[in-house]
C-alpha positions as CSV (number, residue, x, y, z in Angstrom):
1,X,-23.9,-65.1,-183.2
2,X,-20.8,-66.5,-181.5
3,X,-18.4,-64.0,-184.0
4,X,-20.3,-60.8,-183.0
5,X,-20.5,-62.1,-179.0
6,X,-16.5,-62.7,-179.1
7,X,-16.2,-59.2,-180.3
8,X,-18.1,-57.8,-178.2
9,X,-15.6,-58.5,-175.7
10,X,-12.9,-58.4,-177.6
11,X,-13.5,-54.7,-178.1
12,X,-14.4,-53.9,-174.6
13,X,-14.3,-49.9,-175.2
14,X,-16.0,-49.4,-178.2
15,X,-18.5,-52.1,-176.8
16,X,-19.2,-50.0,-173.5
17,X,-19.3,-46.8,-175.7
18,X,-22.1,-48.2,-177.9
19,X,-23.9,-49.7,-175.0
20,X,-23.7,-46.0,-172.6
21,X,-25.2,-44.1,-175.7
22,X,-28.0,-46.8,-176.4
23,X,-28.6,-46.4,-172.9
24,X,-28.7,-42.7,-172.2
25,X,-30.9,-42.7,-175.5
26,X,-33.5,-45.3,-174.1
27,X,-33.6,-44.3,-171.0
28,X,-34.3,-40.5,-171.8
29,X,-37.1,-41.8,-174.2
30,X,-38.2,-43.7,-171.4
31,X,-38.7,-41.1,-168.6
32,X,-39.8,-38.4,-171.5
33,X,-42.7,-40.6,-172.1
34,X,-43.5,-41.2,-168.7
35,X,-43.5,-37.2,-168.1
36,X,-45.7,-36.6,-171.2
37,X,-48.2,-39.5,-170.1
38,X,-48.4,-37.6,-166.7
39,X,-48.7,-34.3,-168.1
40,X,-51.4,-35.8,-170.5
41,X,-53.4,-37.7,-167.3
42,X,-52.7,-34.5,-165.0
43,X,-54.5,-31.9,-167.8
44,X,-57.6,-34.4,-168.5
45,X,-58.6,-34.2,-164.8
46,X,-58.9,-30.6,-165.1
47,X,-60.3,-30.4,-168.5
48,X,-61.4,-33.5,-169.5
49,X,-60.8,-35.7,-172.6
50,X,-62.9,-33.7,-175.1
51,X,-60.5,-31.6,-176.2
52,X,-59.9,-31.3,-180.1
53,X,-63.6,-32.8,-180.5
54,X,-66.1,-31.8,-182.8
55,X,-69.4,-29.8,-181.2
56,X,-72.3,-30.8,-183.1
57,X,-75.3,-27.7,-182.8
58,X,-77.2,-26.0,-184.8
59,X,-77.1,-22.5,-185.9
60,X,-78.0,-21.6,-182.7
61,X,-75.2,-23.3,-181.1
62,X,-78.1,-25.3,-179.4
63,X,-77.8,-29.8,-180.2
64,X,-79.5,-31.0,-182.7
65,X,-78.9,-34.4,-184.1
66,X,-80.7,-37.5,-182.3
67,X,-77.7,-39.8,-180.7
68,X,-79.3,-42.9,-183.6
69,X,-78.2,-40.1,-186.4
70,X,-75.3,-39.7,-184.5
71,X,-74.0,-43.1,-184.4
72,X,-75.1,-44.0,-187.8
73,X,-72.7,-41.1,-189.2
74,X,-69.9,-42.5,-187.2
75,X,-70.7,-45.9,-188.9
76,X,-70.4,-44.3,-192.4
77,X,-68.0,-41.1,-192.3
78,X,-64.2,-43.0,-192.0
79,X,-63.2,-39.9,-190.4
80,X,-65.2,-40.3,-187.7
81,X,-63.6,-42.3,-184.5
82,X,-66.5,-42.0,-181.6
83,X,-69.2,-40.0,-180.5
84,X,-69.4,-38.9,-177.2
85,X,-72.9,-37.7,-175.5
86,X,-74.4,-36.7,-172.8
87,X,-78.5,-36.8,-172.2
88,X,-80.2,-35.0,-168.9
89,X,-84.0,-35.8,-167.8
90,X,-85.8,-35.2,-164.3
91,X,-87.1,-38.5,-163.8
92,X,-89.1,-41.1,-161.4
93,X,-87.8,-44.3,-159.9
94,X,-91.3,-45.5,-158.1
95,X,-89.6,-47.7,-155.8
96,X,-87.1,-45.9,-154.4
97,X,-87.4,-42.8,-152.3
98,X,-84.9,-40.1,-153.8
99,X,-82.3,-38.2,-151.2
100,X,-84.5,-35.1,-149.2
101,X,-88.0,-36.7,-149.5
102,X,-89.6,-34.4,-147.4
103,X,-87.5,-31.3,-147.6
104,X,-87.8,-30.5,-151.2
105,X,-91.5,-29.4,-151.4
106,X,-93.5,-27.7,-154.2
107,X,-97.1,-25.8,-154.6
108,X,-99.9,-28.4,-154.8
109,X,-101.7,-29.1,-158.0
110,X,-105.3,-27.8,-158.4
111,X,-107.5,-30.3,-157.0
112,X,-104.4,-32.6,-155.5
113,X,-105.3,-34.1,-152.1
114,X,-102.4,-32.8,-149.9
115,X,-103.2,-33.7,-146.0
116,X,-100.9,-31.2,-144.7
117,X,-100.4,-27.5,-145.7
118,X,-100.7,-26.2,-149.5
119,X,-97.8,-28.0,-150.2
120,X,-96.4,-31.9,-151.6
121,X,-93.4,-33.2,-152.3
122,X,-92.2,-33.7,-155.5
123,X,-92.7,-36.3,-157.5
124,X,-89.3,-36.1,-159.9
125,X,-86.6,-36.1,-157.8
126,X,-83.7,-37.4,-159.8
127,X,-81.8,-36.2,-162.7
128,X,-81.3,-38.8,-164.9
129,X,-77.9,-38.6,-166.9
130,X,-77.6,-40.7,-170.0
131,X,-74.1,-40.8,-171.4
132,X,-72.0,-43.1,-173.5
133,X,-69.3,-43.0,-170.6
134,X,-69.2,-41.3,-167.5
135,X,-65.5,-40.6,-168.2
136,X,-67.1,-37.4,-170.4
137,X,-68.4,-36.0,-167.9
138,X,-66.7,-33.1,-165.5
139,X,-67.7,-34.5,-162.1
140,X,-65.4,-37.3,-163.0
141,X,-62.5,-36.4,-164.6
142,X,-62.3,-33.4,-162.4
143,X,-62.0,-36.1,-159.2
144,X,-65.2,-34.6,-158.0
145,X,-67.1,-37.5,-158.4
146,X,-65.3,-41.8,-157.5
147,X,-66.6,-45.5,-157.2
148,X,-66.6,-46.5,-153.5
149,X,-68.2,-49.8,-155.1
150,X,-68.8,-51.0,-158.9
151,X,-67.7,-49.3,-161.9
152,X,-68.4,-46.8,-164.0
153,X,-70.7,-46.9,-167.3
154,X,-68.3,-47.3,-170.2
155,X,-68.6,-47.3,-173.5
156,X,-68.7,-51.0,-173.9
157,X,-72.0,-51.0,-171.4
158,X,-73.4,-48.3,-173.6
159,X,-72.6,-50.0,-177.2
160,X,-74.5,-53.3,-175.5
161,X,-77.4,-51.0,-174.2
162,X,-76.5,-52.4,-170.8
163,X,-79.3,-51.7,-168.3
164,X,-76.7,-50.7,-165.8
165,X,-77.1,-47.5,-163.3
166,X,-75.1,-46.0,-161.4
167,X,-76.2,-44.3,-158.1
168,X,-74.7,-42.5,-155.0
169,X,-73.7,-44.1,-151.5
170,X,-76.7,-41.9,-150.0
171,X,-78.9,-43.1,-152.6
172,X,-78.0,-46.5,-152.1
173,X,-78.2,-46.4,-148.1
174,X,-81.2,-44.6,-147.4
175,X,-82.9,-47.2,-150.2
176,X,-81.0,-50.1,-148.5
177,X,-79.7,-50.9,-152.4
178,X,-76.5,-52.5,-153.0
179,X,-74.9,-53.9,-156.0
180,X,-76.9,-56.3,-158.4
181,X,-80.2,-54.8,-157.2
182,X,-82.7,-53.5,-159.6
183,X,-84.3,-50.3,-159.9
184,X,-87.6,-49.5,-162.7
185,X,-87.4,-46.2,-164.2
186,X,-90.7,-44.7,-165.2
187,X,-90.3,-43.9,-168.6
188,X,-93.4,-41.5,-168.9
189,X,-91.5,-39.5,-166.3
190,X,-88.8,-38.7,-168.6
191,X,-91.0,-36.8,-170.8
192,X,-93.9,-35.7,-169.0
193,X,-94.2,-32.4,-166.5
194,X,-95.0,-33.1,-162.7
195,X,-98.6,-32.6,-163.0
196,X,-99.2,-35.0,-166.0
197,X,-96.9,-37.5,-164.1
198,X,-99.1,-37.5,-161.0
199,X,-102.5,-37.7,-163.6
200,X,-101.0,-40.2,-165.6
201,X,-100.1,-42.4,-163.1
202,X,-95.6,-43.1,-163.2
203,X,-95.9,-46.1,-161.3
204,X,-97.4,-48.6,-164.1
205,X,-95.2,-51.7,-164.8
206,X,-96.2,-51.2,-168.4
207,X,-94.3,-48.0,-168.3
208,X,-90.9,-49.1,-166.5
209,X,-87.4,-49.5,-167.7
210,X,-85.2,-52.0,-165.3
211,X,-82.2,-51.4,-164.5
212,X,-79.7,-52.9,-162.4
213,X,-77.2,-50.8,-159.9
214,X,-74.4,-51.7,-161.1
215,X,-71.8,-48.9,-159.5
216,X,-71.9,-46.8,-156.1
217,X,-70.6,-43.8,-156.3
218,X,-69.1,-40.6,-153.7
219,X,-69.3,-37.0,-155.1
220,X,-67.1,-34.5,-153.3
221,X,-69.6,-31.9,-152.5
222,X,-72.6,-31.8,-150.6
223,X,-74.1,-29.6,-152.1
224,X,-77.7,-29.9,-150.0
225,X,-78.0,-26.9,-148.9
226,X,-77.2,-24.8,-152.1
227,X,-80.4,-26.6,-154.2
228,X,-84.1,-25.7,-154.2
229,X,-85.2,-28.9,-156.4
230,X,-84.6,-32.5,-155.4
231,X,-82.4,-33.6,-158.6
232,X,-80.3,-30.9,-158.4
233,X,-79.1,-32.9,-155.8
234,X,-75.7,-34.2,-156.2
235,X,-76.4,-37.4,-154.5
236,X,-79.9,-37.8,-156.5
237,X,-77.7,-37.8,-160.1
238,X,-78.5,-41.4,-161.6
239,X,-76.2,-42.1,-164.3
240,X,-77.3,-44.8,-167.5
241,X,-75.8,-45.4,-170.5
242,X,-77.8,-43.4,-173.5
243,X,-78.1,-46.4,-175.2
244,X,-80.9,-47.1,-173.1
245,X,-82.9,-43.6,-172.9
246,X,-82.9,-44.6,-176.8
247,X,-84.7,-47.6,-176.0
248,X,-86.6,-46.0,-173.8
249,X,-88.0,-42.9,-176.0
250,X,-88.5,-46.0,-178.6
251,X,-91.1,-48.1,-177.0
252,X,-94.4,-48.9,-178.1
253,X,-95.6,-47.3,-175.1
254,X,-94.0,-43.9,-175.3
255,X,-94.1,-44.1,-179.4
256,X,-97.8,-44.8,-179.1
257,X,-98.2,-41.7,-176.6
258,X,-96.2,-39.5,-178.4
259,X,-98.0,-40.0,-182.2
260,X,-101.6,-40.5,-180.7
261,X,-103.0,-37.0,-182.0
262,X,-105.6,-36.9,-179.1
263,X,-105.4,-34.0,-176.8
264,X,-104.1,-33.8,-173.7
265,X,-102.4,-37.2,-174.3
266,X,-99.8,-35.9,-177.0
267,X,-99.3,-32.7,-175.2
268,X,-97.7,-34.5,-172.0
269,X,-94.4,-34.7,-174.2
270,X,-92.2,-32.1,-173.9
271,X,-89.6,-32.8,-176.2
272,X,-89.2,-35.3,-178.9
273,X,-88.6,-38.8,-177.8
274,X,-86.3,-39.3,-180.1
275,X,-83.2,-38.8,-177.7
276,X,-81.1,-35.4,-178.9
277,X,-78.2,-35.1,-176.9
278,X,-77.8,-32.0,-174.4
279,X,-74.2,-32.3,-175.5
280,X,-73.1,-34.6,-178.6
281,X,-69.5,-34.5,-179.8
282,X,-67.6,-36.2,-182.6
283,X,-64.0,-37.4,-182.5
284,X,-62.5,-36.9,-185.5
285,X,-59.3,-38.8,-186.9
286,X,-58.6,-35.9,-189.2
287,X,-59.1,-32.3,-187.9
288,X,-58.6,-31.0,-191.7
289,X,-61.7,-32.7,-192.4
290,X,-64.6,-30.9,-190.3
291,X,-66.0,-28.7,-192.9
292,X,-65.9,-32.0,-195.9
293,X,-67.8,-33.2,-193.1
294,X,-70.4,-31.1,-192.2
295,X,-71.2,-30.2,-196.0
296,X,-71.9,-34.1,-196.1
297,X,-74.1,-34.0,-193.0
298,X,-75.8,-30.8,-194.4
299,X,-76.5,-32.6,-197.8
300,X,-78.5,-35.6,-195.9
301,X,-81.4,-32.9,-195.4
302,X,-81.9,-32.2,-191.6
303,X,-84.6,-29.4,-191.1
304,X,-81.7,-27.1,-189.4
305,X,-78.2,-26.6,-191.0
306,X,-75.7,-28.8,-188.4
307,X,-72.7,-26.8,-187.6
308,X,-69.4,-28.4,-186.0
309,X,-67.6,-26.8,-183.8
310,X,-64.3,-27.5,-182.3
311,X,-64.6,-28.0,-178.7
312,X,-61.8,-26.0,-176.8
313,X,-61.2,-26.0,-173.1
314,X,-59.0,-23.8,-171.3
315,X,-56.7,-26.3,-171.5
316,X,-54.3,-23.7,-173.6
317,X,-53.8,-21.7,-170.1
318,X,-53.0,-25.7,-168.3
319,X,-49.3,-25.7,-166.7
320,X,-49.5,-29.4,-167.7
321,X,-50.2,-29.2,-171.6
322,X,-47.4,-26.4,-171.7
323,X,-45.0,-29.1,-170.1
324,X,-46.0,-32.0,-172.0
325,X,-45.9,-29.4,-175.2
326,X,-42.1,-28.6,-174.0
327,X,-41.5,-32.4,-173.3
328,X,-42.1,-33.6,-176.2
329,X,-40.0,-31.1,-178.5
330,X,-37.5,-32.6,-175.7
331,X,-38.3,-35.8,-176.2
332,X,-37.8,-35.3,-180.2
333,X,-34.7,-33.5,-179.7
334,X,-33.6,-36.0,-177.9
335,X,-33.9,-39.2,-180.2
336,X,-33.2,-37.1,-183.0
337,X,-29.2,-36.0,-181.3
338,X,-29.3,-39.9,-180.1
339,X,-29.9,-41.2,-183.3
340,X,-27.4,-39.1,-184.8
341,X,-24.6,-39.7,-182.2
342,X,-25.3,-43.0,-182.6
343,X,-24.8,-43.2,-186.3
344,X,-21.3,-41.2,-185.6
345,X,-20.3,-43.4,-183.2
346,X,-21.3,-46.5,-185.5
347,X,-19.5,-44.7,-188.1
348,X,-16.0,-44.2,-186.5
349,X,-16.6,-47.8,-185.1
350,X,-16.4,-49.1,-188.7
351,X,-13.7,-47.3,-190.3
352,X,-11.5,-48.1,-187.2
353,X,-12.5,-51.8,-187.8
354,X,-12.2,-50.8,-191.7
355,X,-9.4,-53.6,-192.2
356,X,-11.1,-56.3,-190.2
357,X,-14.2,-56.0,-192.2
358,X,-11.8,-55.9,-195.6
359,X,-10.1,-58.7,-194.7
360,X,-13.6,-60.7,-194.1
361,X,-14.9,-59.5,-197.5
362,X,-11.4,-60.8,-198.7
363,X,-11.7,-64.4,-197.4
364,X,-15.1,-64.8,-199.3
365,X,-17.3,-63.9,-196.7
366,X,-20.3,-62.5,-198.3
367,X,-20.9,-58.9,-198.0
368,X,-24.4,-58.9,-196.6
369,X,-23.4,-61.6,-193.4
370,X,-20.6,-59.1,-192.5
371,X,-22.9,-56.6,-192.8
372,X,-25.4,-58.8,-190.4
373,X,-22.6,-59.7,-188.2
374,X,-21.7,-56.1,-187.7
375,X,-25.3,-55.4,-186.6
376,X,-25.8,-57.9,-184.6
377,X,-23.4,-56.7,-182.4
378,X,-25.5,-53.3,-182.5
379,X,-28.5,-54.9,-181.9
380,X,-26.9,-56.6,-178.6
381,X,-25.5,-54.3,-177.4
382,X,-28.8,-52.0,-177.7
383,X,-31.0,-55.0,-176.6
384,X,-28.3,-55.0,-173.6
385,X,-28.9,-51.1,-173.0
386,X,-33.1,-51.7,-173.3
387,X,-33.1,-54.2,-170.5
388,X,-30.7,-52.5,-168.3
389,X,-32.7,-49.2,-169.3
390,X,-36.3,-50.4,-168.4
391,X,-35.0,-52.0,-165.1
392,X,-33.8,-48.7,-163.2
393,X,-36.9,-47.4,-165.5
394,X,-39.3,-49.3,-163.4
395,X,-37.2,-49.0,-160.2
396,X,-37.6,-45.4,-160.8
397,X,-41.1,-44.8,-161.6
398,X,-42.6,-45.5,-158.5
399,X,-40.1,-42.5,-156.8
400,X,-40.9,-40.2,-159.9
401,X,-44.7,-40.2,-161.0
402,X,-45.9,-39.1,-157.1
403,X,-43.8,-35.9,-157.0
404,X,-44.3,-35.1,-160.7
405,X,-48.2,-36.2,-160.1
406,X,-48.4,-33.5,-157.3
407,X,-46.0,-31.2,-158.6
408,X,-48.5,-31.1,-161.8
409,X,-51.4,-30.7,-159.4
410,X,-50.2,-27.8,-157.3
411,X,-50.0,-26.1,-160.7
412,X,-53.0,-26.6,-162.2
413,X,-54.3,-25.4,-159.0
414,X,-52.2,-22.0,-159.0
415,X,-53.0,-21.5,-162.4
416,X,-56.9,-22.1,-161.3
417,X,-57.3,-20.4,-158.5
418,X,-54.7,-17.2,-158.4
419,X,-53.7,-15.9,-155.2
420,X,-54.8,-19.3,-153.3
421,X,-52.2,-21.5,-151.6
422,X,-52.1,-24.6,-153.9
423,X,-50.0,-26.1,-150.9
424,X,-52.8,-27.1,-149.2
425,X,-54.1,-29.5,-151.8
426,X,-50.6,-31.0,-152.4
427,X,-50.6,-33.9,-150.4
428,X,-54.5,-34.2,-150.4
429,X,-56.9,-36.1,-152.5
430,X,-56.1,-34.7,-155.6
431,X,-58.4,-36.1,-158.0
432,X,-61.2,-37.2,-155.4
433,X,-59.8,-40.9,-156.1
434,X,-56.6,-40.8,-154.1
435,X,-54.0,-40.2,-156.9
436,X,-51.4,-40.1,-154.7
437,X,-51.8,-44.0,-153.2
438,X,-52.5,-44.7,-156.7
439,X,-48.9,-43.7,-157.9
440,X,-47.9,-45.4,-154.7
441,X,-49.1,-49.1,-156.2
442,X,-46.1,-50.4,-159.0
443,X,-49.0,-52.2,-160.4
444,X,-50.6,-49.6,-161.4
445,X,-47.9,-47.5,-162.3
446,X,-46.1,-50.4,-164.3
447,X,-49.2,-51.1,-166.5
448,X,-50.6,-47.5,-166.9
449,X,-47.0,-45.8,-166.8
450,X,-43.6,-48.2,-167.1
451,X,-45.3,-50.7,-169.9
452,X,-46.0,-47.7,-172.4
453,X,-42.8,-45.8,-171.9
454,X,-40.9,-49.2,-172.4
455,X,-42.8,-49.9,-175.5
456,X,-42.4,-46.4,-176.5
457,X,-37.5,-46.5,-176.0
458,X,-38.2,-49.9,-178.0
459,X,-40.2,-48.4,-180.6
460,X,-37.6,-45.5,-180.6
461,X,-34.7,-48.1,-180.5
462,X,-35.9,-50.5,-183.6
463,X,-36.4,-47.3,-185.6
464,X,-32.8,-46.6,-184.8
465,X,-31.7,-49.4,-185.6
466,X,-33.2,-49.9,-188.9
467,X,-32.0,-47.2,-190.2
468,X,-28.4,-48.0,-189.3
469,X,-28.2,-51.6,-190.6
470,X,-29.1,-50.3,-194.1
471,X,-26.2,-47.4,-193.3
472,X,-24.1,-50.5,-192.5
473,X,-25.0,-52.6,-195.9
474,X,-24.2,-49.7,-197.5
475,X,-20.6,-49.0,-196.2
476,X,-19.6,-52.5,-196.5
477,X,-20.8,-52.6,-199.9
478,X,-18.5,-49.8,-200.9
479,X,-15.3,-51.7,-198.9
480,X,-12.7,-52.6,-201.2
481,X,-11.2,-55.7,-200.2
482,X,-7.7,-55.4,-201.8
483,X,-7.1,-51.9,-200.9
484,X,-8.9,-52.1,-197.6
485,X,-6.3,-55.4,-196.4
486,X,-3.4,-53.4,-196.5
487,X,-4.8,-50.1,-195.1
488,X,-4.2,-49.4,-190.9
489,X,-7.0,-50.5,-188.1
């Protein structure tokens, strides 16, 4: 350690030389990461993170596997790495009053007591969205929908069938509801029609689900005036992980409903309580693999053939995959002529020092601690070059990622929406959950942005130099001490 720090100084030039190209290699890797991470964040809020999944219909491109079958597969096919689903009911929660009670009125059933008119209100008012995380869905990763309070439902909550819902602020004041409350879901009302709700009675304890608000949410839009039904509401979308509309459609109570046989009773179902996904993607870890696949899932004998189809966004026509496309060609171009100026630069170190190193071999020094000594001073020097290249890094990413954030933005937006101004929107609310104050918190921006990129250069930079320290074993192996002593540094 003390030999290769003394030469380190001792050669002050070729030391600074080494260092500035370690440097200007790390720190490019750095800043190309950060850009690509940006692109990669700035396209998913337009198109969302399903991109290169696998649809799952049936011939009719219409969904047909139950979310158990689902899940099951993903436990048993290695090339499956998630499922992703999405459920929709109209639904009942007895004690709470949904958002327009009193506005949204329908004809009156035959023989309903209705005081007022020849109209009621309806009973269903809320759409009922099961999903395994809300981060699927386009309301959020568009910005239109954000937490004022809470979280959202994640795939952890939906793996531990957590009885966690998530409901607007309007929801939540009109209701007087705040976080931690709980809220029964009439599970009849998932499956039965408004009139067989009313006649059956959606209020029974026997029939209820509990779950607990667990997130508050603000959507963008008000959409009230655009809607003739109550759940079409924005602010009457209730959001619970799928995990437990599965538990729901298996309960005694529903099973018992559903298989009874007797008229009028079996009838009230209007779809299978087994819960089949509106939308049900897989993610696959090996795209080569999707027909293997479905010729498996086709062998286990479902009534209709299952087809997968690749989900594809517009995301080709996105200003931000094109730049994180170019990016990282950049980026690959750019390790790829560091490396190799690096290895040059290593190289005409060497045979400079050619003499030194015989003269070491000469004295008895074993070959492979020259070697080491010699790349030690490498790995110094570029251990130097990481730190010095992740401090401005950091310094820097806080001045960067805003800019290139709304630069992205404005894009998307003129790529969107042709012939609008996108300059309006640029120093908005981009994503509905202030994107702009976000890239304004180093916190943030260190773990989500800086940390990655770092670990990314050093990644870069070991690669580097492992391949040069067996390059420098090599060479010194081939030095020939006598011949090499008398030769010129």
């Amino acid at each position: 350690m003390r030999y290769a720090v003394r030469n380190i100084f001792r050669l002050k030039g070729r030391s600074f030389l080494t260092f500035a190209i370690a440097f200007a290699v790390l720190f490019l890797s750095m800043f190309g990461a950060l850009t690509v991470r940006l692109c990669e964040d700035n396209r998913q809020r337009f198109y969302g993170p399903l991109d290169g999944s696998v649809h799952v219909t049936d011939q009719d491109l219409n969904p047909v596997l139950t979310y158990d079958a689902a899940a099951a597969m993903a436990e048993d096919a290695d090339v499956i790495t998630g499922v992703s689903a999405v459920k929709e009911y109209v639904g009942v929660l007895p004690e709470v009053e949904y958002v327009g009670f009193g506005s949204f009125t329908r004809d009156r059933f035959a023989g309903e007591d209705v005081p007022l008119g020849e109209e009621a209100n309806y009973v269903k008012g809320y759409q009922v969205v099961g999903v395994t995380s809300m981060e699927i869905l386009e309301e959020v990763y568009s910005g239109d929908l954000t937490m004022t309070e809470g979280t959202m439902i994640t795939e952890e909550n939906n793996a531990a069938h957590h009885n966690k819902i998530v409901i607007s602020e309007e929801l939540a004041q009109a209701n007087g509801l705040s976080l931690g409350d709980t809220v029964s879901l009439s599970m009849l009302s998932l499956y039965a029609s408004e009139y067989n709700t009313v006649a059956y009675g959606y209020g029974n304890e026997k029939d209820a689900f509990v779950y607990i608000v667990g997130g508050i949410y603000r959507h963008r839009t008000d959409n009230f005036a655009g809607v003739s039904e109550p759940w079409l509401l924005n602010a009457n979308h209730v959001y619970v992980p799928i995990t437990t509309l599965v538990d729901a459609a298996n309960s005694e109570r529903i099973q018992e409903r559903y298989h009874s046989g007797i008229p009028g009773t079996a009838d009230v179902f209007e779809e299978n309580p087994c819960v089949i996904p509106d939308a049900l993607y897989f993610h696959l870890s090996d795209r080569d693999a999707v027909q293997t696949l479905a010729d498996e899932i086709n062998q286990i004998g479902f009534r209709d053939t299952v087809l997968l189809t690749e989900y594809v966004s517009d995301a080709a026509s996105s200003p931000s995959a094109r730049l994180s496309e170019i990016v990282s060609i950049l980026l690959a171009g750019v390790i790829g002529v560091g490396a190799a100026v690096f290895f040059f630069s290593v190289l005409f170190n060497m045979k400079a020092r050619h003499r030194e190193l015989a003269v070491l071999v000469a004295l008895g020094k074993k070959r492979s601690a020259v070697a080491s000594s010699f790349s030690l001073e490498l790995l110094l020097l570029t251990a130097a070059a990481l730190l010095a290249a992740g401090g401005i890094f950091a310094g820097l990413v806080s001045l960067c990622a805003g800019p290139l954030t709304s630069y992205l933005y404005s894009a998307e937006l003129s790529a969107k929406f042709r012939g609008e101004s996108a300059d309006l929107f640029l120093f908005g609310d981009p994503t509905g959950e202030s994107a702009a104050v976000r890239m304004e918190d180093f916190g943030f921006l260190f773990g989500e942005y800086a940390v990655p990129s770092f670990l990314f250069a050093l990644a870069a930079g070991a690669l580097i130099m492992a391949v040069l320290y067996f390059f420098i074993g090599a060479y010194v192996r081939r030095i020939n001490a006598l011949s090499g002593v008398g030769g010129k540094e």
